[in-house]
Backbone as CSV, one residue per row, in Angstrom:
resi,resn,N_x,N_y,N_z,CA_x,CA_y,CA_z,C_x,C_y,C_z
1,UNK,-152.037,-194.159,201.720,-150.636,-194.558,201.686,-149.864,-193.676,202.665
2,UNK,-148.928,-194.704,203.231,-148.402,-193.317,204.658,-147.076,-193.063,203.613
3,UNK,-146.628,-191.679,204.323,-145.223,-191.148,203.531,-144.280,-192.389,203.277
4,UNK,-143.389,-192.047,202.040,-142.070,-192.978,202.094,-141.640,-193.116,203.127
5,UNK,-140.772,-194.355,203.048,-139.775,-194.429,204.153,-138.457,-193.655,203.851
6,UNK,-138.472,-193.616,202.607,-136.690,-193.002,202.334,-137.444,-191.413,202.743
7,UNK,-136.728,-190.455,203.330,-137.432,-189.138,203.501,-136.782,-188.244,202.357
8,UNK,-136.087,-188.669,202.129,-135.535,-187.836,200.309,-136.600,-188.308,199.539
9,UNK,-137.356,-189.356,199.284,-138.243,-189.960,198.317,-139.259,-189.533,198.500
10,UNK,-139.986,-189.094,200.198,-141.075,-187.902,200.438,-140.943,-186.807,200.296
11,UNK,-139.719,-186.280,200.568,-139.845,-184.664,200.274,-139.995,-184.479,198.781
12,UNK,-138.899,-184.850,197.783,-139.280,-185.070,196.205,-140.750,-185.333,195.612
13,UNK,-141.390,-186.325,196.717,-143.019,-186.605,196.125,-143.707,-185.230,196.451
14,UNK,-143.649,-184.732,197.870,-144.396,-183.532,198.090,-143.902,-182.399,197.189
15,UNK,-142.699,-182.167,197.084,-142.213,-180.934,196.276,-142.593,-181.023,194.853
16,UNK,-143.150,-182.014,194.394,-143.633,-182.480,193.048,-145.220,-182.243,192.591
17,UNK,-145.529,-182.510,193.797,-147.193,-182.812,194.299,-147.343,-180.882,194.146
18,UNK,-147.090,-180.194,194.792,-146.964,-179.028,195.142,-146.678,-178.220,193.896
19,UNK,-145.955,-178.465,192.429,-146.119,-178.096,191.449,-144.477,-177.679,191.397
20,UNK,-143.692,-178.328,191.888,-142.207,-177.972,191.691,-142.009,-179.042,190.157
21,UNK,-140.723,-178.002,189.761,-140.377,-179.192,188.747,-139.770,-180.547,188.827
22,UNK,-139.174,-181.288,187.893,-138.492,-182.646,188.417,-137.246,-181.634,188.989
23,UNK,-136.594,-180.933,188.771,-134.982,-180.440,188.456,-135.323,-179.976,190.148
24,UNK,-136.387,-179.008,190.544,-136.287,-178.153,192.008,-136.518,-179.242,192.973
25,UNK,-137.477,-180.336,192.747,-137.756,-181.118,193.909,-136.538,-182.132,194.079
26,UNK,-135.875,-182.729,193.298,-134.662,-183.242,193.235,-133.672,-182.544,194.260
27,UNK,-133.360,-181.412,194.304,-132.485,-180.300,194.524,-133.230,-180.039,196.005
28,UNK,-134.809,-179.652,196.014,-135.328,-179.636,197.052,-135.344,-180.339,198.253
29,UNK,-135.044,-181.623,197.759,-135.069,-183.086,198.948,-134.047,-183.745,199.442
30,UNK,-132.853,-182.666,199.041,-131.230,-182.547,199.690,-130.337,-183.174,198.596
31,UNK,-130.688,-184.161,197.359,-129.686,-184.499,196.888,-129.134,-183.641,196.134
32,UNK,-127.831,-183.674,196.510,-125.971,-183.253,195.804,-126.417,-183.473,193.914
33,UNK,-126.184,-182.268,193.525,-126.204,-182.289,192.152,-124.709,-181.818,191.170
34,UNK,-124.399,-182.518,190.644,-123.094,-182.185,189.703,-123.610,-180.852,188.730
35,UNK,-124.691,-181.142,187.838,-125.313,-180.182,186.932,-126.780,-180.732,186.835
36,UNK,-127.104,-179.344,186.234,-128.536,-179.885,185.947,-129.437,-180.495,185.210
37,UNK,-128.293,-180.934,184.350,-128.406,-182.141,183.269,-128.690,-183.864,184.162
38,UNK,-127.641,-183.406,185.130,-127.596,-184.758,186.068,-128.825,-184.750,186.922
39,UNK,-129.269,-183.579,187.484,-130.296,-183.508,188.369,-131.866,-184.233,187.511
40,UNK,-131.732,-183.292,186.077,-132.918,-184.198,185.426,-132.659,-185.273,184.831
41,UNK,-131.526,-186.296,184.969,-131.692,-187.631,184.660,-132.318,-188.278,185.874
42,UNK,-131.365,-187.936,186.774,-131.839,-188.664,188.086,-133.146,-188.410,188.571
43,UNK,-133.954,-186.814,188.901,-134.945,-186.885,189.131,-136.159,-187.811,188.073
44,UNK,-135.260,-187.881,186.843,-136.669,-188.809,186.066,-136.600,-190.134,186.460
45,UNK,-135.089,-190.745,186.733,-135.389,-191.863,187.237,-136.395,-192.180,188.687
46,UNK,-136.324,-191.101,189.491,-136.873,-191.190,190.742,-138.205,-191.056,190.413
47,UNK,-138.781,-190.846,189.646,-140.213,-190.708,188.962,-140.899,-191.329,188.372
48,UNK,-140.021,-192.471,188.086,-140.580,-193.163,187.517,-140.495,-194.247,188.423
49,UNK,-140.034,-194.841,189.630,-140.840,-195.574,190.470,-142.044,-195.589,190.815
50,UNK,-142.228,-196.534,191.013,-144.026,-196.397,191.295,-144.664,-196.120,192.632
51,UNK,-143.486,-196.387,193.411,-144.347,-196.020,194.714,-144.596,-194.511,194.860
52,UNK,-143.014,-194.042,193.587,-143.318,-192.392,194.194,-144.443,-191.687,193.512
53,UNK,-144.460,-192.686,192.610,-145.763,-191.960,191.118,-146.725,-192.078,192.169
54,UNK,-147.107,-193.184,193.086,-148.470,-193.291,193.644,-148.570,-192.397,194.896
55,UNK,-147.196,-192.277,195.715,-147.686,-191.217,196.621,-147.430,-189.548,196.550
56,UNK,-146.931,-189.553,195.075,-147.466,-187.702,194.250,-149.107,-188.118,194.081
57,UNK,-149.474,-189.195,193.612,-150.923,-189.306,193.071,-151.843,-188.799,194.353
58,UNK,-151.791,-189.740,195.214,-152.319,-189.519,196.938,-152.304,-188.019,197.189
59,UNK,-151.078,-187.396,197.659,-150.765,-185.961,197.923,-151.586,-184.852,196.639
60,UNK,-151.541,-185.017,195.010,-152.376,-184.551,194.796,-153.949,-184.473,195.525
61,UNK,-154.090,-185.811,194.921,-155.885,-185.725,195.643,-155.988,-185.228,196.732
62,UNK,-155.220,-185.387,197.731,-155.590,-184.670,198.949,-155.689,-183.331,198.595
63,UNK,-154.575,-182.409,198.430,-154.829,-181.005,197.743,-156.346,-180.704,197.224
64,UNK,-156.238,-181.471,196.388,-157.476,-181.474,195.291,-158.984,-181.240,195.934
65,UNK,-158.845,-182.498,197.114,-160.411,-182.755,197.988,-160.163,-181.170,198.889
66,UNK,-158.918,-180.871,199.555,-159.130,-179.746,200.305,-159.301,-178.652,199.756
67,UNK,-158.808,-178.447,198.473,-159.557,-177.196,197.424,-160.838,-177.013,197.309
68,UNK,-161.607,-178.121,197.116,-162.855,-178.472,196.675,-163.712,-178.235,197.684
69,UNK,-163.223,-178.819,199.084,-163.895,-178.247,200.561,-164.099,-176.759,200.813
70,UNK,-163.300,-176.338,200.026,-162.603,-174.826,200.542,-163.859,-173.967,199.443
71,UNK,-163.863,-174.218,198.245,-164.944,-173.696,197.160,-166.046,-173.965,197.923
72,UNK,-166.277,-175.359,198.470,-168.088,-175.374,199.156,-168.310,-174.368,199.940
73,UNK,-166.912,-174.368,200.758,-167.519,-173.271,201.834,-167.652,-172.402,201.543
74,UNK,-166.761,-171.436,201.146,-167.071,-170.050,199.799,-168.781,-169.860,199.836
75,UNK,-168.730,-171.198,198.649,-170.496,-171.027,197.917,-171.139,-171.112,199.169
76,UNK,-170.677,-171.714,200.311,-172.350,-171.918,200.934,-172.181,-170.852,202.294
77,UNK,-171.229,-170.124,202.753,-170.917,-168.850,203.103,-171.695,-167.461,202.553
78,UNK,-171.309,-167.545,201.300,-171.854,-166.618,200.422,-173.442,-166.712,200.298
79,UNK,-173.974,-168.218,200.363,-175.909,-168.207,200.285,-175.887,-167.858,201.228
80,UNK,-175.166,-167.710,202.582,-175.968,-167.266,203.959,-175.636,-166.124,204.122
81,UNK,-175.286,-165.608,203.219,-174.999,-163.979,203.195,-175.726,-162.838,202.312
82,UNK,-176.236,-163.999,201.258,-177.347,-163.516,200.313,-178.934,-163.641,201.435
83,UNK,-178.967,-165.034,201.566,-180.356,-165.268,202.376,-180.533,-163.886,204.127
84,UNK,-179.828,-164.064,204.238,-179.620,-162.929,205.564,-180.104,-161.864,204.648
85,UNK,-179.197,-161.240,204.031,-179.048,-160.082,203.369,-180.560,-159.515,202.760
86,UNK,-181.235,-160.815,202.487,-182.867,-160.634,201.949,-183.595,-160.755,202.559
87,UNK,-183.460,-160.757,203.856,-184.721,-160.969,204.734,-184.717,-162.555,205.679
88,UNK,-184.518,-163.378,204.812,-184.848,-164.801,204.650,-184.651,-165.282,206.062
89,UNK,-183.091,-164.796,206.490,-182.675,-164.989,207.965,-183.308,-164.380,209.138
90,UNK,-183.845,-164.570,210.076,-183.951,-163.485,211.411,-182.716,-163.223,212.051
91,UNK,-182.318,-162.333,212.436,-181.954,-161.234,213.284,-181.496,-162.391,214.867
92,UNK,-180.965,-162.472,214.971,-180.729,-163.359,216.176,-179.681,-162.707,217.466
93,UNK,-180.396,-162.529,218.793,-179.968,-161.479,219.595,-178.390,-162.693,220.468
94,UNK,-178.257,-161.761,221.542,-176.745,-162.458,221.674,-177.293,-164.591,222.280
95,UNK,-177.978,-164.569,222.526,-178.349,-165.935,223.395,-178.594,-166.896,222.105
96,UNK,-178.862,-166.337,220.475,-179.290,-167.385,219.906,-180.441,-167.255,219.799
97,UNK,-181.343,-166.467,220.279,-183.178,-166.347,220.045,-183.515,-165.353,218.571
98,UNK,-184.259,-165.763,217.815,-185.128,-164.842,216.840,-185.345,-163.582,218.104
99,UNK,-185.253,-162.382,217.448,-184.974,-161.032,217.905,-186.867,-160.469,216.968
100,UNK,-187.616,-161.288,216.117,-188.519,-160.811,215.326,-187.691,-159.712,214.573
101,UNK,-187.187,-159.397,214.256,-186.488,-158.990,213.431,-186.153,-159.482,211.816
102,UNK,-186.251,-158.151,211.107,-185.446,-158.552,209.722,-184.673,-157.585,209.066
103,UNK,-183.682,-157.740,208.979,-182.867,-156.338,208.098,-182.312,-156.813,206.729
104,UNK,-182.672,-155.864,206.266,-182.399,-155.805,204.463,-181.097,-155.335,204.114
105,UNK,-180.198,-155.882,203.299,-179.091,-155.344,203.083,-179.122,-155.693,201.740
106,UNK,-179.464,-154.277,201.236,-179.114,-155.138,199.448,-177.580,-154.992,199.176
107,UNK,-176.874,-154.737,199.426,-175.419,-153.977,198.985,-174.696,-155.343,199.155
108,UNK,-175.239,-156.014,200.623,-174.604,-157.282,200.431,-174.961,-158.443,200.020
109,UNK,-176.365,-158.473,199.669,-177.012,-159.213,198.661,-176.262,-159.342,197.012
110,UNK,-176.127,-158.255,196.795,-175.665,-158.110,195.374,-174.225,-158.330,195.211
111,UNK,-173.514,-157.824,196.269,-171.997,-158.491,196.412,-171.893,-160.240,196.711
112,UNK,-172.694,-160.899,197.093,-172.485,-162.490,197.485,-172.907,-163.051,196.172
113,UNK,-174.327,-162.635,195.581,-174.554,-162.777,194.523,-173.589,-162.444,193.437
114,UNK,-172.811,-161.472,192.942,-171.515,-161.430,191.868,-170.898,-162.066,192.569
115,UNK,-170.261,-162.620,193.795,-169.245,-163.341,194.022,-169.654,-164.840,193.519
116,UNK,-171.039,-165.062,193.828,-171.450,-166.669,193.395,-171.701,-166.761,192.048
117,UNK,-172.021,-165.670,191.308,-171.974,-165.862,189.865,-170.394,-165.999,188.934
118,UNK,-169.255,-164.841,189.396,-168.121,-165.417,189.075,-167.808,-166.833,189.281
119,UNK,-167.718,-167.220,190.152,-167.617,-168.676,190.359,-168.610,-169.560,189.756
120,UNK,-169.755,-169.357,189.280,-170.087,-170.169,188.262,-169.751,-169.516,186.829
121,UNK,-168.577,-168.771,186.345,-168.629,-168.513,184.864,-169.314,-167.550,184.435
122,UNK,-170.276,-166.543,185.157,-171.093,-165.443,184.962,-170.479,-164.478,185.372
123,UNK,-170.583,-163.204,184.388,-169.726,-161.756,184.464,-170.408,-161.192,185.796
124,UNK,-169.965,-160.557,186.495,-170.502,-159.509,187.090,-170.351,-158.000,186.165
125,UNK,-169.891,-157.670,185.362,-170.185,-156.295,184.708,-171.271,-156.783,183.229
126,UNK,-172.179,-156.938,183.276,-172.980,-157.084,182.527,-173.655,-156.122,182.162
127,UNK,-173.904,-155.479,180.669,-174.475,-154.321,180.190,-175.821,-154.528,180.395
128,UNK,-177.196,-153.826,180.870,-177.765,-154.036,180.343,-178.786,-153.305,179.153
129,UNK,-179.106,-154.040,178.301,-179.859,-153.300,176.940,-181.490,-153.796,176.981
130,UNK,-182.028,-152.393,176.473,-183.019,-151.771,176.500,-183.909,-152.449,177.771
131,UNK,-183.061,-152.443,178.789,-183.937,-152.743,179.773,-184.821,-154.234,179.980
132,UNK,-183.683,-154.861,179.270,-183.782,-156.636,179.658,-182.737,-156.630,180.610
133,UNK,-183.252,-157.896,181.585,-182.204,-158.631,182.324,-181.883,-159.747,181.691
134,UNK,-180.416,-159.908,181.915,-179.714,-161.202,181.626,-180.633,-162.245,182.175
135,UNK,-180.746,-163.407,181.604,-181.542,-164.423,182.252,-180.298,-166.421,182.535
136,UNK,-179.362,-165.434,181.748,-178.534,-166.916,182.142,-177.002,-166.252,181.899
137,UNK,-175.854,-167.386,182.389,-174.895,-166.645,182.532,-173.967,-166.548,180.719
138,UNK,-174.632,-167.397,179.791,-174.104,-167.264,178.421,-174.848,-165.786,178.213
139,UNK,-175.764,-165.674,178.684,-176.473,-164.176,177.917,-175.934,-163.318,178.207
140,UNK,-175.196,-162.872,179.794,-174.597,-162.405,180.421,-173.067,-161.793,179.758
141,UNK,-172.380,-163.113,179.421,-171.584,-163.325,179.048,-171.218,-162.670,177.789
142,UNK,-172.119,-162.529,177.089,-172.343,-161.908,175.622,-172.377,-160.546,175.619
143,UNK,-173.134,-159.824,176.729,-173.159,-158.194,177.076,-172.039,-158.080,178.098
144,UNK,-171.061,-158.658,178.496,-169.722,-157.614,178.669,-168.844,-157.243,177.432
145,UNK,-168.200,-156.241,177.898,-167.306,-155.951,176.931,-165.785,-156.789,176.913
């Protein structure tokens, strides 16, 4: 759906979309307010059109899909920082060639790894007792404090 045509009726959808209230995006999208009793009648009426309900709906999802892009890259940033970090990667000199090379970095192994486990719901301060490892992130979950 392309933006409104009224541009008070887009800025209100985006300022809405964006997590403003009815009362700020009203106020936000230039219209003249008496009080703010008046601002939230009118902004509910403007809300309840449908074109604007559908292009807050649109402008969410977009947000939504570019959040979601933004987490992949994270996670899949972070595996190539674990896999490097373990060996897995070669060493690659300035042209792009395998160097035969491998360097070990556990420090940043274990940092990509707690970063990818927060993000799935797993503690990074996990106790451990009598010398078990956690084997999942509920078990995990159970030995923080």
């Amino acid at each position: 759906m392309p933006a409104l045509p009224n541009p008070r009726h887009e800025l209100f959808a985006q300022a809405i979309a964006k997590g403003a209230s009815q009362r700020e995006a009203y106020k936000a999208a230039g219209y003249g307010v008496k009080s703010d009793a008046a601002a939230d009648a009118s902004a509910s009426r403007l809300l309840s059109g449908g074109k604007v309900q559908a292009r807050i709906s649109e402008l969410q999802s977009r947000a939504a899909e570019k959040a979601m892009l933004t987490k992949a890259w994270v996670i899949e940033r972070l595996m190539e920082n674990v896999e490097r970090a373990m060996e897995a990667i070669p060493v690659l000199d300035a042209a792009g060639n395998p160097t035969g090379k491998y360097v070990y970095n556990g420090n940043v192994a274990n940092r990509a790894l707690e970063l990818l486990g927060k993000g799935k719901g797993c503690s990074s301060s996990a106790r451990r007792s009598a010398g078990r490892v956690p084997s999942t992130c509920s078990t995990m979950k159970s030995w923080t404090a």
